[in-house]
C-alpha positions as CSV (number, residue, x, y, z in Angstrom):
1,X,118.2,84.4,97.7
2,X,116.8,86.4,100.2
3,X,114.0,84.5,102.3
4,X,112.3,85.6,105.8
5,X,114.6,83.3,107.2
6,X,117.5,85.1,107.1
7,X,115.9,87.4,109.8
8,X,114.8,87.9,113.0
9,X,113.3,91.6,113.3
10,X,110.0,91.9,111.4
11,X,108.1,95.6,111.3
12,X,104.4,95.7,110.2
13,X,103.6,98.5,108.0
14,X,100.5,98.8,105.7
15,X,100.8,101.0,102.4
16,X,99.1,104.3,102.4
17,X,97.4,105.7,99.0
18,X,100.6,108.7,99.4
19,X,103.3,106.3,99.0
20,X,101.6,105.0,95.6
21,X,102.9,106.3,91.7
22,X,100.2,107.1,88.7
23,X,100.5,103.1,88.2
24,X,98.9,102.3,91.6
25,X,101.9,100.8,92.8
26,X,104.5,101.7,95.6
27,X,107.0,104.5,94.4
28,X,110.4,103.1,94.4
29,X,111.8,105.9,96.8
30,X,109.1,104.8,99.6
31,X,111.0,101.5,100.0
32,X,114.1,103.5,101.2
33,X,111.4,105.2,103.7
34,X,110.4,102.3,104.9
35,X,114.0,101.0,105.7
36,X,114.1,103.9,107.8
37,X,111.3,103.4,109.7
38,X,112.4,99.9,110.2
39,X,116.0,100.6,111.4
40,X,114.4,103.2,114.0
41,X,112.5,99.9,115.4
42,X,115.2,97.7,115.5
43,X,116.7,99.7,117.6
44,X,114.2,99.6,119.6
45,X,114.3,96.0,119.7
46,X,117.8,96.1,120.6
47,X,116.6,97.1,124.2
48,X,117.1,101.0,124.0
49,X,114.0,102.8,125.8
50,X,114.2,104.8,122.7
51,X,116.1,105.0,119.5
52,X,117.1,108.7,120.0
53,X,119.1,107.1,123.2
54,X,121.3,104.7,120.9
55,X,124.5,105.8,119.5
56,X,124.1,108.5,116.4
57,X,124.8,107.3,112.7
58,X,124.5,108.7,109.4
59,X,123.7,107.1,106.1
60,X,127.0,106.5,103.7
61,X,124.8,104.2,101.0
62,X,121.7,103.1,100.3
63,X,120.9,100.2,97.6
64,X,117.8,98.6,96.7
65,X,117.1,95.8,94.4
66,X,113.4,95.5,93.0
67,X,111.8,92.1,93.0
68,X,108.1,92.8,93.4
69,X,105.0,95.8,93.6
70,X,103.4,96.2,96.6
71,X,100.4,98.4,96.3
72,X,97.7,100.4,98.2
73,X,97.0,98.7,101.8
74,X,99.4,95.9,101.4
75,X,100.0,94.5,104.7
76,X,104.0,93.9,104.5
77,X,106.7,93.2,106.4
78,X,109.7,95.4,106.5
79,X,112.8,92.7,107.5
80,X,116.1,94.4,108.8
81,X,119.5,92.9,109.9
82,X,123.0,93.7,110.9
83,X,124.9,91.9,108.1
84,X,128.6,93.5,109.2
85,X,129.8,95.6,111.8
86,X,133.4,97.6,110.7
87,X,134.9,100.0,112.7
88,X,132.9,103.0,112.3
89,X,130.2,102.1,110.3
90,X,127.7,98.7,109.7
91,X,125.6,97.5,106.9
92,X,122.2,96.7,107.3
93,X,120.2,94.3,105.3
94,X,116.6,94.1,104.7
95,X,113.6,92.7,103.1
96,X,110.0,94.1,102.3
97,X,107.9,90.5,102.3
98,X,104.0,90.2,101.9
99,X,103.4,86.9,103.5
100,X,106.5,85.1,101.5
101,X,106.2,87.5,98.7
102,X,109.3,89.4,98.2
103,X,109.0,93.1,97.0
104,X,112.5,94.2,97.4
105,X,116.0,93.8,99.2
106,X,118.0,96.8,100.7
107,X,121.5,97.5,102.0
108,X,122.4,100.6,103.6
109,X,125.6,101.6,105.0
110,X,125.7,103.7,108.3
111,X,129.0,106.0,109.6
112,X,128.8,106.2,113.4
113,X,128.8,110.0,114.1
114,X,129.6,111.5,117.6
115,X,126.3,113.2,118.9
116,X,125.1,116.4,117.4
117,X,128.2,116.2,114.6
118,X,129.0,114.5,111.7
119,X,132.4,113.4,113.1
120,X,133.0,110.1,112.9
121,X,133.2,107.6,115.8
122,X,134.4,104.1,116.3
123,X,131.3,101.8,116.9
124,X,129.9,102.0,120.9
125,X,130.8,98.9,122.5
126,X,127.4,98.6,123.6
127,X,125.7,98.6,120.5
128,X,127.8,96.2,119.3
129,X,127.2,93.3,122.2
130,X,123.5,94.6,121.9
131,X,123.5,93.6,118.2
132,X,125.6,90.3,118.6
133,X,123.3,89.3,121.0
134,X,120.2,89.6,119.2
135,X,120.8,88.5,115.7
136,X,120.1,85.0,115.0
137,X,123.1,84.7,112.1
138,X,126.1,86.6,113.2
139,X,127.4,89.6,111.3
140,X,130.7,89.4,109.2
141,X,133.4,91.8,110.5
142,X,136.6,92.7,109.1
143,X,139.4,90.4,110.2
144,X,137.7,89.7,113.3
145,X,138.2,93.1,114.6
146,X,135.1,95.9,113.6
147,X,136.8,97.9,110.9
C-alpha cells in the first residue's frame, strides 16, 4: 500500500482543462507527464542549481497502476522516490495524492547515458551520495554494490 509516507519529495501541480479525456477526467498518459515533471524537480531537490547540470538518463520502463481520477483543477501532489540504485540505471517510484487521495502509483526505470549519447554509463558517484543522503527510506541495491 502506497501512502504519502513512504515519501519525502512532494511537487504541487494543479490539472489543466488539456490534460482532461471526453469523460472530464485526467487522460491516463498525463500521469506519465507528470512523473516527468516531478523527476525534473527532484533533481532539483537533490541540490543541483539545475536539473540539466545532473548526470544524463534515459527512460528503460515506465508502469503505472490506476487507483483513482483526478479531474479539472485538482490540486495534487505528484510523490517521487529513488526506490533502487543498480549499476547503470535506478527505479523511481511515485505517487499522485489529492490530500490522502491516491490517483495512481508509477515506476519508471532510468539507463544512465553519457552526455549527448545514448551510451550507457555507470551511475555518477555524486548522484548517488546526493540521493542516499536525501531519501528518508534507503533504496535497495543489488548485492550491496549498484548493479
Amino acid at each position: 500500500m502506497t501512502t504519502r509516507d513512504d515519501f519525502r519529495f512532494f511537487h504541487p501541480l494543479r490539472v489543466r482543462w488539456n490534460e482532461c479525456d471526453a469523460q472530464g477526467i485526467v487522460f491516463n498518459v498525463n500521469y506519465f507527464l507528470y512523473y516527468d515533471i516531478a523527476v525534473f524537480e527532484y533533481t532539483r531537490a537533490l541540490g543541483y542549481p539545475t536539473p540539466l547540470e545532473a548526470p544524463e538518463f534515459v527512460t528503460a520502463r515506465a508502469e503505472a497502476d490506476f487507483k483513482g481520477s483526478a479531474v479539472f483543477d485538482d490540486e495534487l501532489e505528484i510523490a517521487v522516490r529513488t526506490a533502487r540504485l543498480g549499476r547503470k540505471s535506478m527505479v523511481a517510484e511515485g505517487a499522485v495524492f489529492r490530500g490522502d487521495d491516491l490517483f495512481n502509483v508509477g515506476r519508471l526505470t532510468y539507463v544512465q547515458v553519457r552526455k549527448g549519447t545514448t551510451e550507457t554509463a555507470p551511475l555518477d558517484p555524486d548522484y548517488v551520495e546526493r540521493i542516499l543522503a536525501y531519501e528518508k527510506t534507503a533504496p535497495e541495491t543489488a548485492g550491496g554494490a549498484h548493479a
